[in-house]
N, C-alpha and C positions, 0 to 999 in steps of 0.2 A: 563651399560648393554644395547645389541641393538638386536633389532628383524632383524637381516642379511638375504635382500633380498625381503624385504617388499614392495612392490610397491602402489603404485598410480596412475592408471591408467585413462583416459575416458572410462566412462560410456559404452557400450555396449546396444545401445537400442532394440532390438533384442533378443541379449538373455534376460536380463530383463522381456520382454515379456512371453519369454517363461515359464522364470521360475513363472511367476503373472499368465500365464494361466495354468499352471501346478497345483498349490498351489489352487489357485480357482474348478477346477476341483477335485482336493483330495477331499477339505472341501466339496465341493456339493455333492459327492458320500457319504462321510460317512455322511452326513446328510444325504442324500437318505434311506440309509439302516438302518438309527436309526429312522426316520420313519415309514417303514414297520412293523422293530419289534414293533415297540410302534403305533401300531393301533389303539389297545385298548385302547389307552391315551384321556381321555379328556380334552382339553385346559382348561376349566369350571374347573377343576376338579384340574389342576394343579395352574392355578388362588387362586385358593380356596387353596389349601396347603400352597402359598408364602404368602398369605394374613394369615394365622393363625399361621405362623413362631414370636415369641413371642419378644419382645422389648428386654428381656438379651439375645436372641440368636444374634441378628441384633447386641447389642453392645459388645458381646463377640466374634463373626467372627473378628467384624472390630479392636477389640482389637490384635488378634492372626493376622490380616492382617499387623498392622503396625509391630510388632514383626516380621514376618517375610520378611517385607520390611528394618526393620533394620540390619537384617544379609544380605540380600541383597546388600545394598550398603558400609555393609565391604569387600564383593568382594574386588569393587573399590579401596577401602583405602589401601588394602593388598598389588594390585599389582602397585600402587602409590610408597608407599614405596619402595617396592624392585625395582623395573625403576628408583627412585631415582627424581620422576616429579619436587618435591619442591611442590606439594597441598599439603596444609592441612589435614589432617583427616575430619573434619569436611564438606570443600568442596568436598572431593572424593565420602565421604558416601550420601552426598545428588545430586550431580551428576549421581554417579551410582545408587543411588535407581530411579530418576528421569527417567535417561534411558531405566533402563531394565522396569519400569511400563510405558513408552511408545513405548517401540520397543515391549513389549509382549501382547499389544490391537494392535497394526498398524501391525505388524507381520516384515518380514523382518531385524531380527534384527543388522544385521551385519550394515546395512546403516543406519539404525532408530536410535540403540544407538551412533555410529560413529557421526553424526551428533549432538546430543544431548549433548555428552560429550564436544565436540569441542564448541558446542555454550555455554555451562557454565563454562567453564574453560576459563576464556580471555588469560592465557600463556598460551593454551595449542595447540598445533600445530594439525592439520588435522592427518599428520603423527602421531602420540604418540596418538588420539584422537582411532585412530583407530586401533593402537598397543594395546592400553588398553583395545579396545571392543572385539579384537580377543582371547584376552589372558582367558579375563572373559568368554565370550561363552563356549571356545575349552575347559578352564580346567572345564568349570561346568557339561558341560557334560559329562563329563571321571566321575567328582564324583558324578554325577546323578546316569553313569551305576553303579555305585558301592555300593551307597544307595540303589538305585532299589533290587540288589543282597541281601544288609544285610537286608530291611524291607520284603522279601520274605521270607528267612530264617526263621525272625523270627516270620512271620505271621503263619506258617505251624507247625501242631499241631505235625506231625509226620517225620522222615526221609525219606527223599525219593531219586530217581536220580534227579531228578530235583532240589533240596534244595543242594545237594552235589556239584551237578553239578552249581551250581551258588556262593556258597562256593568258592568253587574251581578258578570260574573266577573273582571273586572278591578279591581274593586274588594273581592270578596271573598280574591282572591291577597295584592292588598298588604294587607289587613286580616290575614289570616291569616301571613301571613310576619311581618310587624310584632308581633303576638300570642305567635308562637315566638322570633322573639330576644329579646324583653322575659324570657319566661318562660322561656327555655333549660332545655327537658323535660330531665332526665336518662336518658330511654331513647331519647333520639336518640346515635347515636355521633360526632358532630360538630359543632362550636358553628356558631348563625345568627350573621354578621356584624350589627353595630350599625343602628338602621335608618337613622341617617343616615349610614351605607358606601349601603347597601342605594338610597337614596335619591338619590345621587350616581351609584350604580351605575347605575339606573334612568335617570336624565338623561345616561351616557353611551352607554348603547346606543340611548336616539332621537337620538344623534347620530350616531353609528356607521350606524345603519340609514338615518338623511334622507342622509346624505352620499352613502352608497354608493348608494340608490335613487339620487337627482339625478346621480351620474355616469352611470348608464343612462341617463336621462331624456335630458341634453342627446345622447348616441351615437345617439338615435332621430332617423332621417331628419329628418324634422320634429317637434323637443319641441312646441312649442307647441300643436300638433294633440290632445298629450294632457295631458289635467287633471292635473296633479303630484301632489293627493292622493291621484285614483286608482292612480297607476302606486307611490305609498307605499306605503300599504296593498298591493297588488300584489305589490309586493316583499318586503315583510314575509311575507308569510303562503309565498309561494315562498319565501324563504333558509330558514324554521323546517323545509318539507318538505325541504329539500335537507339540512338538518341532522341532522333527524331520520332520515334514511333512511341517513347516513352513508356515500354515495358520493364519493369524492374530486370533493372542488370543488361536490357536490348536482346533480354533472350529473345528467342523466334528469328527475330528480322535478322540479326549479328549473324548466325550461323548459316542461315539461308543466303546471306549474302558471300561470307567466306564459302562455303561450299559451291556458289555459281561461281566466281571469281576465278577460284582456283580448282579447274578440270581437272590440269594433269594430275595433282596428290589426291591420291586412295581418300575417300571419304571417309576409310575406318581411322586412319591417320588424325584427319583433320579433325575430327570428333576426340577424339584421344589427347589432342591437346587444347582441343577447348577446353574440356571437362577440369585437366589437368592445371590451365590458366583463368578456368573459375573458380576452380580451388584460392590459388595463389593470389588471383589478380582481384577479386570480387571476397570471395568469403575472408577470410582470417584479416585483411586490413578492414572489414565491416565490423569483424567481432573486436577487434583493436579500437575502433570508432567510437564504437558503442560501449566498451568500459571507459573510456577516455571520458564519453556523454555522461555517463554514470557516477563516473566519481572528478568531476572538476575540479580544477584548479579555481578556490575562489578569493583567491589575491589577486587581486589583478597588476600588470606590468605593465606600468606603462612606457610610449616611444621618450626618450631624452632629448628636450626641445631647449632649445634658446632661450634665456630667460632675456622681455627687455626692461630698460626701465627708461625715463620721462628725461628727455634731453635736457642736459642742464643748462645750455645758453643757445639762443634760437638767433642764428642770424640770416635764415633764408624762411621768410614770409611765406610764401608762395606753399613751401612744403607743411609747415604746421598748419595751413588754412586746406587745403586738400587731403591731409589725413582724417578732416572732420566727416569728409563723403565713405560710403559705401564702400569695402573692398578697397580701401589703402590705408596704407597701416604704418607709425614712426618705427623703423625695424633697425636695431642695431648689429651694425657689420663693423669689425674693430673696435674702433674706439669711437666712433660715431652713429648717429643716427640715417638712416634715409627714408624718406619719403619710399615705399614698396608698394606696389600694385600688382595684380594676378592679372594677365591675359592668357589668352586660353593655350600658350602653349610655355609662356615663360613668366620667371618671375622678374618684375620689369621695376628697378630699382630708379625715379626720376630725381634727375639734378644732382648735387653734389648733397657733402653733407650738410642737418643743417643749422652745424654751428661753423658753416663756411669752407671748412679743411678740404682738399683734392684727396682725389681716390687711392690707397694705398694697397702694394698688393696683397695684404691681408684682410683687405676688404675682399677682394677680387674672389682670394682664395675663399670666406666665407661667405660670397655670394653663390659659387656654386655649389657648396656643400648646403645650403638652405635651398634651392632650384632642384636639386636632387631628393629632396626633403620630401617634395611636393610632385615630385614626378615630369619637373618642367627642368627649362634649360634660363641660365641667368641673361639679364640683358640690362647694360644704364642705359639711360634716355637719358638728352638735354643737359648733359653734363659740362662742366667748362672744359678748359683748352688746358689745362694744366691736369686736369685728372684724364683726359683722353690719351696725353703724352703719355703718363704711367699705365693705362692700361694697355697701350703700343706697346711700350719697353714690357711688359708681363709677356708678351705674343698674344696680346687681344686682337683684333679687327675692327680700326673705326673708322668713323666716316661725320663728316662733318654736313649736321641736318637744317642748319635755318641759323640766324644772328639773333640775339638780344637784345632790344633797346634801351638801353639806361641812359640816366641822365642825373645831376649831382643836385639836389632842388636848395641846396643856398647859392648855388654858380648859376643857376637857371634866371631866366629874362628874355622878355620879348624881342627885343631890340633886338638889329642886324639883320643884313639880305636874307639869312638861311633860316627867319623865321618871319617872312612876309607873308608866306601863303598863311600861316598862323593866324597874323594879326589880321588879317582880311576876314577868316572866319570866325573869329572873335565878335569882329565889331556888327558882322551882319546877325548872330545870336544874339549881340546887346541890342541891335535896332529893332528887333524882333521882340523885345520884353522876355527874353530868356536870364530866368534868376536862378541860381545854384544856391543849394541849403543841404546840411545834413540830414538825413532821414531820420525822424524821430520815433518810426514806431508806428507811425501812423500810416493810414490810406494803403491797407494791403490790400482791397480791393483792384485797386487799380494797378498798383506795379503786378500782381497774379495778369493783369488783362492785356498790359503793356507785352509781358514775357513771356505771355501767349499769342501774343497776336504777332508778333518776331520772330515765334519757333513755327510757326505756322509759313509764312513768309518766307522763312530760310530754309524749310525743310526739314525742321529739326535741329535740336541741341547736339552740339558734340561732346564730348567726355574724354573720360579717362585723364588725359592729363592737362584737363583744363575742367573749370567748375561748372557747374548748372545752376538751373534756379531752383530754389529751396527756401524756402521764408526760414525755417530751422539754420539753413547753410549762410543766408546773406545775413541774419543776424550776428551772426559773430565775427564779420567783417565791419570795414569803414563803409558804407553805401550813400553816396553822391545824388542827389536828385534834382533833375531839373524843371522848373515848371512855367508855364505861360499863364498868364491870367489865373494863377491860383490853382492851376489842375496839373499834376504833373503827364511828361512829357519822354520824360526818358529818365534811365537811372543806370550809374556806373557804380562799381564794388571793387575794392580795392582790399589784399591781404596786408595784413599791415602787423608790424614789431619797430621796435626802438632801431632795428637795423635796416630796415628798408620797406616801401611800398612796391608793391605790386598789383599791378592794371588785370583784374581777374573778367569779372562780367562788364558786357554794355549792351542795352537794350532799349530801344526806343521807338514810339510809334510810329505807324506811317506819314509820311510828310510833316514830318519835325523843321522849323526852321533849319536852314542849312549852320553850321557850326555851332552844333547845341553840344556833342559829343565832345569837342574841342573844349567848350568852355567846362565841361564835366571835368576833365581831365586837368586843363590848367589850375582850376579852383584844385583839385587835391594834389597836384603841387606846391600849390601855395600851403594848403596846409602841412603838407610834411615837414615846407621849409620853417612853418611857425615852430614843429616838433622838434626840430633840429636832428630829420631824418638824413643819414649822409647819404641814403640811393635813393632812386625811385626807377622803379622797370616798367617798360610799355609792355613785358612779354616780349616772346617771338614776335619775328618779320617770317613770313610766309619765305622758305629755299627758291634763286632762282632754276634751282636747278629742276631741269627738265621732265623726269622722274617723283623726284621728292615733291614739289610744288603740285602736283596731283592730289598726293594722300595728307598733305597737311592742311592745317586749318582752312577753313575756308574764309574769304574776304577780298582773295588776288590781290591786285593793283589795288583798291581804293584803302582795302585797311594797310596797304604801306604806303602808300602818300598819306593816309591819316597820321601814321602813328611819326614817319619822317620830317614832318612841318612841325614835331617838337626839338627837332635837330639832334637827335642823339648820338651816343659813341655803338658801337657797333662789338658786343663780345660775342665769339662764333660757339656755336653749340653743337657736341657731337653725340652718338649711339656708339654703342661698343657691344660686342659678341664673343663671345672665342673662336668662332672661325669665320670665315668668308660665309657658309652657307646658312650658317643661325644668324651673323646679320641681316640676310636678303630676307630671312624669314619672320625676324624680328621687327623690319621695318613692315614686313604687309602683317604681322600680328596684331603692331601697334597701331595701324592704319585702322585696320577693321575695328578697335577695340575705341579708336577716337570716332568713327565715323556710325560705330552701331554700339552703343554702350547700353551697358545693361540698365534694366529701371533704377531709380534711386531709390527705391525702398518696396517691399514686397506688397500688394495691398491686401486688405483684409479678403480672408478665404468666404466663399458663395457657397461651397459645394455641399450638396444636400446630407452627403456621408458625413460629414464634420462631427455631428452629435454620435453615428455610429462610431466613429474612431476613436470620438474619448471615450465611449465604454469600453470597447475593444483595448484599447492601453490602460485602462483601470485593472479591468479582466487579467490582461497580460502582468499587471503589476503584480497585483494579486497571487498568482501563479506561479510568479517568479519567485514572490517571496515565500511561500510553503516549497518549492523547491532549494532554492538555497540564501540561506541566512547571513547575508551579503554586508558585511559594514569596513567600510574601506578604512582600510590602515592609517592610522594615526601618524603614522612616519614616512608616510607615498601620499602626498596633496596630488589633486587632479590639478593636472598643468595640462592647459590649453595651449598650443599655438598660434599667435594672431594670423587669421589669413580671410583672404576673402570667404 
């Protein structure tokens, strides 16, 4: 997973400034105006309240403080995981709680945490350090606004516009965020986390926020005196202004905003436990922070990942010729291999395994503990009828998505009624001078101009779990070429093993004799029958089902009359989920993920910073190394996890 377009730039001393004399200015203002209204305040007087704040109030704040510093730095851990860092749980969460309790007393958080994380993570690159701090910010605030919205709601004794009206927007946020990671736009430069990250993320900042409000709550003279929804919501909607105004700690704005909020409490009160919950809430987990920053932990721990190794006997083609692309990967579940793919909200394990075996439920059960790994929900694709059964008897949810054309290429021959339309397009590609030849290597010119002029035509390549062009990719296939008068004309690619062929690409130019594709296809029949291949697969047949037939491949009616005039047997292909509702959501995942697939390979970066960021990560190396003298344990190899 990459933040596309992330920079690292120099510093900018200037604006910097501006924005410090900005920030400064807010805070002095709303202090200004939170001392006029509180004239009446006597310091004496509010002295005197922090002092008779009672010894379980002081260890029940600091109680509800750490509590909500521990959801805190699941942030961290959340979006460790789904980036795939290789931290530990345990390093993310005290990283991130470390950070944000010192970038939210110094203020500036975007630099403050950046810095922090980077200095406690010794793997952990500047770059990524700083991808992880933007991620936690940007998505906390989305579910700040969204908290904000349901603690008003539910603070409000009665209907109103206002209670409607933030209903309404809070329910359009998540509808709308949920909508982009599903769809993960290509002109955004950074992918939406999954929406059950998103979802989890959600459920820990209302813990974050109830915790830290209720540590105020009980610091007030007398809690009880006020309604705890209210002083929620309260607090909510003050932290967002103290955020947003990005004063160190949201003084100014936080207090000015608690103090209008809440009329009815004495202002000598409310001041009495600010002071008393920036003690608690702000200072001592700051200075906890910053010895933490001080003296690091520089072993690093890493997350405990799956180790795989290289299947030992491959009897599904299709899958070892598709883990060659981008973002899929041979990933062992049991005792087998699968063909794995990453779509933006599940981990999408396609076909069976691929030394043949149906799905067991110790696959099942290691498919979801690896989808949890990564912050997704598991899902097969294209699976046979014998591992759909066991995934049914586990209490999976499946659904049968489209048929397989196979066919036995030493049983195979023209002959017979149900291969007439066949032999008619046979013989009009042979009257036409249509000759089939293996591709040797030669004339990539042209198959590049063939399979661009196709994708142009069709609207574009699909993916995911089917192949693309690739000269790198069709190389290590069989590839078929057929040519008129010496120039070729069209060219098919076939995944190929001692166990079976499979019909991968076909592509041809405009106005090809008619059954050029036909003879591409019969000719690597014949050859598998030379191999003494016992399958050969057309692929899928397009579902006719009324739904499904939308979102899969495209071709309709003519690519199943094509692939059906080789007469084949028909084996049915299902999806599986664990519930009804990650089905529905699996098949429009996987829709999106065929029909808008990511690039096949990143291309080289333009951007004029380029030269500044490797100095910039020189610099940072540099830095890192006179701070800490980092050489990783001889006994903790870095283990990666393969993922997209």
């Amino acid at each position: 997973m990459q933040l596309h377009g992330l920079t690292v730039g120099l510093p900018d001393k200037r604006k910097n400034f501006r924005k410090l004399a900005l920030s400064l200015l807010v805070m002095l203002t709303c202090l200004v105006v939170v001392a006029r209204q509180s004239d009446q305040i006597d310091a004496d007087r509010v002295s005197a309240l922090i002092g008779d704040i009672a010894l379980w109030q002081w260890a029940t704040a600091m109680g509800l403080t750490a509590l909500s510093f521990l959801a805190v730095g699941q942030y961290d851990a959340l979006f460790h995981r789904w980036l795939d860092t290789g931290v530990s749980p345990i390093q993310a969460v005290t990283s991130g709680a470390s950070a944000i309790a010192l970038a939210q007393t110094l203020g500036f958080g975007l630099a403050t945490g950046s810095v922090a994380r980077w200095r406690l993570l010794p793997n952990l690159s500047l770059r990524q350090a700083i991808k992880i701090t933007n991620y936690v910010s940007i998505s906390f605030m989305v579910a700040l606004g969204v908290v904000v919205g349901l603690l008003v709601v539910l603070s409000c004794s009665e209907v109103s516009a206002m209670t409607i009206g933030l209903s309404l927007g809070s329910v359009c946020v998540l509808l709308g965020v949920s909508i982009l990671s599903l769809w993960q736009p290509h002109w955004l430069f950074f992918e939406i986390p999954p929406i059950g990250a998103m979802v989890r993320l959600l459920v820990l900042t209302l813990m974050d926020v109830c915790f830290a409000a209720l540590a105020l709550w009980v610091l007030l003279p007398d809690p009880l005196a006020m309604p705890v929804m209210v002083l929620l919501s309260a607090y909510a909607i003050s932290l967002g202004a103290g955020l947003l105004a990005g004063t160190p700690g949201g003084i100014g704005p936080f207090e000015l905003c608690l103090v209008a909020l809440l009329p009815l409490l004495p202002e000598a009160h409310i001041i009495a436990a600010v002071v008393a919950f920036r003690l608690i809430y702000f200072a001592i987990p700051a200075c906890v922070a910053a010895c933490v920053i001080a003296f690091p932990n520089t072993r690093p721990q890493h997350r405990q990942v799956t180790k795989t190794t290289k299947p030992a006997h491959i009897q599904r083609a299709e899958a070892q010729g598709l883990a060659r692309l981008p973002g899929h990967q041979l990933f062992q579940l049991g005792l087998g291999h699968h063909l794995t793919a990453q779509a933006s909200q599940f981990s999408v394990h396609i076909g069976d395994a691929v030394d043949g075996r149906p799905l067991e439920i110790t696959d099942l059960a290691q498919a979801r503990s690896f989808a949890r790994e990564t912050g997704k929900s598991p899902a097969f694709y294209k699976i046979g009828a014998k591992s759909a059964a066991n995934a049914r008897q586990a209490g999976w949810r499946v659904l049968q998505i489209s048929d397989e054309a196979v066919l036995e290429p030493n049983l195979f021959n023209v002959d017979g009624p149900d291969k007439r339309q066949l032999r008619r397009k046979l013989r009009k590609a042979e009257k036409a001078g249509v000759t089939i030849a293996e591709w040797d290597g030669q004339n990539e010119p042209e198959l590049i101009e063939i399979a661009a002029a196709w994708a142009n035509r069709m609207g574009g390549e699909l993916g995911f779990s089917m192949g693309r062009f690739d000269l790198a990719y069709i190389r290590t296939q069989t590839c078929l070429v057929a040519k008129q008068r010496g120039a070729i004309i069209g060219f098919a690619t076939f995944h190929s093993c001692q166990a079976e062929w499979v019909l991968d690409l076909m592509r041809q130019a405009a106005n090809v004799p008619d059954g050029t594709m036909h003879a591409l296809v019969h000719a690597a029949i014949g050859m598998a029958k030379n191999q003494r291949v016992p399958r050969f697969s057309l692929a899928a047949l397009q579902s006719h089902h009324p739904i499904l037939s939308k979102w899969q491949s495209d071709g309709g009616n003519g690519l199943r009359r094509f692939k059906k005039s080789f007469s084949p047997r028909m084996e049915p292909l299902y999806i599986a989920a664990p519930n009804r509702l990650l089905l529905a959501l699996a098949c429009l995942d996987i829709t999106l993920r065929i029909h808008r697939p990511a690039p096949l390979q990143d291309g080289p970066t333009s951007s004029p910073l380029q030269g500044i960021q490797e100095k910039v990560a020189t610099m940072a190396k540099d830095l890192r190394s006179s701070w800490i003298p980092v050489s990783p344990a001889p006994d903790q190899p870095v283990l990666s996890k393969m993922r997209q």
